[in-house]
C-alpha positions as CSV (number, residue, x, y, z in Angstrom):
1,X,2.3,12.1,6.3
2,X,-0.5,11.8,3.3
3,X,-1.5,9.2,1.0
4,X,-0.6,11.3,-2.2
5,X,3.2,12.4,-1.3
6,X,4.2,9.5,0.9
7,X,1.9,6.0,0.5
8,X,0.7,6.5,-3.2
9,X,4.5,6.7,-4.5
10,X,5.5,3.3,-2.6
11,X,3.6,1.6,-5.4
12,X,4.7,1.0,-8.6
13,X,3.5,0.6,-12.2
14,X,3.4,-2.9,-11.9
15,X,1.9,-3.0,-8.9
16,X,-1.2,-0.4,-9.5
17,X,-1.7,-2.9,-12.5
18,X,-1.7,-6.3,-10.8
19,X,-4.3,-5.2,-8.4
20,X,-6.4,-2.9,-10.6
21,X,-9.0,-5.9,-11.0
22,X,-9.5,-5.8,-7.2
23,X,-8.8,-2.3,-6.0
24,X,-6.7,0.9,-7.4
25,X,-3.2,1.3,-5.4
26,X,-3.3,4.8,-6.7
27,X,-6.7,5.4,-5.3
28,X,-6.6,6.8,-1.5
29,X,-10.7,5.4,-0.7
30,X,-9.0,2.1,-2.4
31,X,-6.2,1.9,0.1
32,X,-7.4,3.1,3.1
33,X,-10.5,0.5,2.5
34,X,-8.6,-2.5,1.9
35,X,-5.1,-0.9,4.3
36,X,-5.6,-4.4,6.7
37,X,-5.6,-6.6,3.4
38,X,-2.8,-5.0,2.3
39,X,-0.8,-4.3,5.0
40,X,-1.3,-8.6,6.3
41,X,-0.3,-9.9,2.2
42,X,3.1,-6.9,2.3
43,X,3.8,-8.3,5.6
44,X,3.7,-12.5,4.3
45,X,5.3,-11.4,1.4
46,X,2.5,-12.4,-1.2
47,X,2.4,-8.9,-2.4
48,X,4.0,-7.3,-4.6
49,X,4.1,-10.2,-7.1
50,X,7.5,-9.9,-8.0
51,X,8.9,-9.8,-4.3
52,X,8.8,-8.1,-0.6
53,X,8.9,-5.1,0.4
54,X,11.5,-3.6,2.0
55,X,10.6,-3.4,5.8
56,X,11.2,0.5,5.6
57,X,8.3,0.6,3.1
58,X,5.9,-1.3,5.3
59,X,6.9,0.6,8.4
60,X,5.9,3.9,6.5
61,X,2.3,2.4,5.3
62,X,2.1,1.3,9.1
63,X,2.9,5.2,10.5
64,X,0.7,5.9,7.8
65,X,-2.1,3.8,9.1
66,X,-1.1,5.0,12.8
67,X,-1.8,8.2,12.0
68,X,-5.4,7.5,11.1
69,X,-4.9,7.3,7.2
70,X,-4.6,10.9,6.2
71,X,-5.4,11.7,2.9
């Protein structure tokens, strides 16, 4: 599992551009970085701004973590 083919496409547009002030979604040293911020805020729902993930999404960035954040 890598960042580019598997984490980077589970965010959107919309999403890269909400958070570009704090970090890049699109950026792999971005997510992996800030992965406990943004794994905690997916998981209570305050992100993305428009609604909750689907719980298969946040189980992939979670395997994803698990794995040790590949690039």
């Amino acid at each position: 599992m890598g960042f580019e083919t598997d984490i980077q496409p589970l965010f959107r547009d919309l999403d890269r551009n909400y958070m570009i002030f704090i970090f890049d979604l699109w950026s792999y040293g971005d997510v992996k970085e800030n992965v406990s911020e943004i794994l905690a805020r997916l998981e209570d729902g305050s992100m993305p701004c428009d609604g909750p993930w689907e719980s298969d999404k946040i189980e992939k960035l979670k395997a994803w973590i698990n794995a040790g954040c590949e690039p």
